[in-house]
C-alpha positions in Angstrom: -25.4 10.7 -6.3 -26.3 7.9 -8.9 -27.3 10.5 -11.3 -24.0 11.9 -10.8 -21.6 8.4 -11.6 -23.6 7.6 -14.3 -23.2 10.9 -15.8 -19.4 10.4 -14.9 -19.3 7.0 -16.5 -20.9 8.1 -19.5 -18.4 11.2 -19.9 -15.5 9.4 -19.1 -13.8 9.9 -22.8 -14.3 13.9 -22.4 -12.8 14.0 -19.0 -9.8 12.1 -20.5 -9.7 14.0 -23.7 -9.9 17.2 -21.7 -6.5 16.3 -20.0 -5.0 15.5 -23.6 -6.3 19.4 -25.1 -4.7 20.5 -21.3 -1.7 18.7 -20.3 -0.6 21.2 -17.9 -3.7 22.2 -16.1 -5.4 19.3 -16.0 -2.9 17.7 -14.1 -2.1 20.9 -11.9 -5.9 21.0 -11.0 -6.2 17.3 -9.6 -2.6 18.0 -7.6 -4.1 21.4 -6.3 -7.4 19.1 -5.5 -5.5 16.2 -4.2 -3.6 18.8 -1.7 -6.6 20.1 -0.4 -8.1 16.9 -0.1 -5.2 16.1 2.6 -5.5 19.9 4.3 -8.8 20.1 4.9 -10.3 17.1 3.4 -13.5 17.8 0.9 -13.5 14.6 -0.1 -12.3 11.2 1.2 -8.9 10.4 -0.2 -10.0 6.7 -1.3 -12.3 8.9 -3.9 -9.3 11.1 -4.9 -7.5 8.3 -5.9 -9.9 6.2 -7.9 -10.5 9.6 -9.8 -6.9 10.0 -10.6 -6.3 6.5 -12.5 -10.3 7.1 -14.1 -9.0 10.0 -15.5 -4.8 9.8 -15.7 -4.5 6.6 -15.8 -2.9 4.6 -13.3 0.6 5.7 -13.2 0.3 8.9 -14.1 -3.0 8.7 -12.1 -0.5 7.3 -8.9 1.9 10.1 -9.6 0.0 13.2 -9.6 -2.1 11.8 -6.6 1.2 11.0 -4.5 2.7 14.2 -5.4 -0.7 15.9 -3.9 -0.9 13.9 -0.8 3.2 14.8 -0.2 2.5 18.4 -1.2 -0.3 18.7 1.2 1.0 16.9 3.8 4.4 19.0 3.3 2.1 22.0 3.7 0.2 20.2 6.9 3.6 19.4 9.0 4.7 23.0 8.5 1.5 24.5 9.4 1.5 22.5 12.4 5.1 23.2 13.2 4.7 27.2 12.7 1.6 27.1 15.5 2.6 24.7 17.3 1.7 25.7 20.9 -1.9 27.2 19.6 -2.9 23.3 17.8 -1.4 21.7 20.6 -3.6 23.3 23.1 -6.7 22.0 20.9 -4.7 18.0 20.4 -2.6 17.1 23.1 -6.1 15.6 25.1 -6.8 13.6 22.1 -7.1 10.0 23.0 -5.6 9.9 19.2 -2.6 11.9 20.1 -2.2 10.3 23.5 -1.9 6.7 21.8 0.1 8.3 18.6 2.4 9.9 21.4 3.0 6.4 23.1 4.0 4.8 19.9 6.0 7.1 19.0 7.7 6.9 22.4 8.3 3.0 21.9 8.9 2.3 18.2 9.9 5.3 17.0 9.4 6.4 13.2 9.1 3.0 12.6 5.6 2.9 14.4 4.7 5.9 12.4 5.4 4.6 8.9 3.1 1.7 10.1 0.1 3.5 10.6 0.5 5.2 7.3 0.8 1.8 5.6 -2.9 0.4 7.6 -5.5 0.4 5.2 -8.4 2.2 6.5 -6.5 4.4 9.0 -7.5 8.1 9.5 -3.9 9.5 8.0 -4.9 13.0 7.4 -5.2 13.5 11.1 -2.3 11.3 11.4 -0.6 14.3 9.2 -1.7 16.8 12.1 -0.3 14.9 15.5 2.6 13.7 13.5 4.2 17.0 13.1 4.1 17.6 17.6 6.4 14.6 17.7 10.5 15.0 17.9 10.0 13.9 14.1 12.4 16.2 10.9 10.6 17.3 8.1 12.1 14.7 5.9 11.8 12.1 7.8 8.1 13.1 8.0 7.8 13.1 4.4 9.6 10.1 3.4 7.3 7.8 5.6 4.1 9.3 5.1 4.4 9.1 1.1 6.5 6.1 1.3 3.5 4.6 3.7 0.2 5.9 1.6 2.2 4.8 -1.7 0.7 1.2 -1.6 -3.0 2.0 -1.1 -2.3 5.2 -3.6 -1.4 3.3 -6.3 -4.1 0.2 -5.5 -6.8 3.5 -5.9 -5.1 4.3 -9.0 -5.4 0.9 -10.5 -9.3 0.6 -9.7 -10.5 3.6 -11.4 -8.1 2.9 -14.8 -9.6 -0.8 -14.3 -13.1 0.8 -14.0 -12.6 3.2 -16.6 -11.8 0.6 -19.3 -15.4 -0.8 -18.3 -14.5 -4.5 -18.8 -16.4 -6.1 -16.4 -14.6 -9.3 -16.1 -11.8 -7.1 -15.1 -13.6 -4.9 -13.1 -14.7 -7.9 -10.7 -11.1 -9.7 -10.7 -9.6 -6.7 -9.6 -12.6 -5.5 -7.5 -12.4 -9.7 -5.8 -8.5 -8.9 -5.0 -8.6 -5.6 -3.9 -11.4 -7.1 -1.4 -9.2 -9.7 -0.4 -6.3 -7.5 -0.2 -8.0 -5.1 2.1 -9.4 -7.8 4.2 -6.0 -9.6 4.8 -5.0 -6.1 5.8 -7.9 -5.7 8.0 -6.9 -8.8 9.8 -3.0 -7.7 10.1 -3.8 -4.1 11.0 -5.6 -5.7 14.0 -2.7 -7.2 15.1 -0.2 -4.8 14.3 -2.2 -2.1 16.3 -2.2 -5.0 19.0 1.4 -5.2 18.5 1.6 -1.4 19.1 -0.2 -1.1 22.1 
């Protein structure tokens, strides 16, 4: 695994050059990756999106990682919605569902878009209980990209951070982030308190 971030961190100009000789496919590969990453998950989304400001940058790193995670969540919701009765049969004992379901009953969308926005919360199987609740597709979208967009775009900013290699840098944004995330931590606590 070492072997394999060093070899990363010493490539790091010909992965970005490689997006600059391919501006169409490099882009449409990390969206295609980024989609699969929220349908069946090969790789943790927090990796995702440090890759996508290491290599993109971070806005365009942010935007071609949100437009994968809406993509593939789009895909997800109507999935879910087509066989509906056959993935309920598998979720609807789910202690996740059960509590999801008892939210939803009390606060709504609103309850939703919060556990989207909780750092550290499992939102790709949020993605496939979401779409079982009395919930339109574009309601669905808006608060689940509206609600990953924050912790998207902090991803984004760590790997552009990281890419530049300034290490003064690297450990103020690294010190934040940590601070950020624990402060988050400590509210998600309550808020899932608040939920209950």
């Amino acid at each position: 695994m070492w072997e394999n971030l060093i070899s990363l961190w010493q490539d790091r100009n010909l992965l970005r050059d490689f997006v600059k000789e391919h501006p169409k496919l490099g882009p449409f590969l990390f969206i295609l990756l980024q989609a699969l990453q929220v349908i069946i998950a090969p790789l943790p989304g927090e990796v995702t999106g440090f890759i996508a400001g290491f290599i993109f940058g971070t806005f365009s790193g942010f935007i071609l990682s949100i437009t994968g995670i809406t993509l593939g969540s789009l895909l997800v919701f109507v999935i879910i919605r087509a066989f509906r009765k056959r993935f309920l049969t598998k979720y609807e004992t789910h202690p996740f569902h059960l509590k999801l379901k008892k939210i939803f009953k009390k606060y709504g969308i609103s309850g939703v878009f919060i556990l989207y926005l909780l750092p550290g919360f499992p939102k790709d199987l949020l993605n496939y209980l979401v779409p079982f609740m009395p919930i339109s597709l574009r309601a669905f979208i808006i608060i689940s990209t509206l609600g990953r967009a924050p912790g998207t775009l902090a991803l984004a900013i760590q790997g552009d951070v990281v890419y530049g290699g300034h290490p003064g840098k690297i450990l103020i944004v690294s010190i934040s982030f940590f601070l950020v995330f624990f402060i988050f931590l400590l509210l998600r606590k309550r808020l899932e308190n608040y939920l209950e």
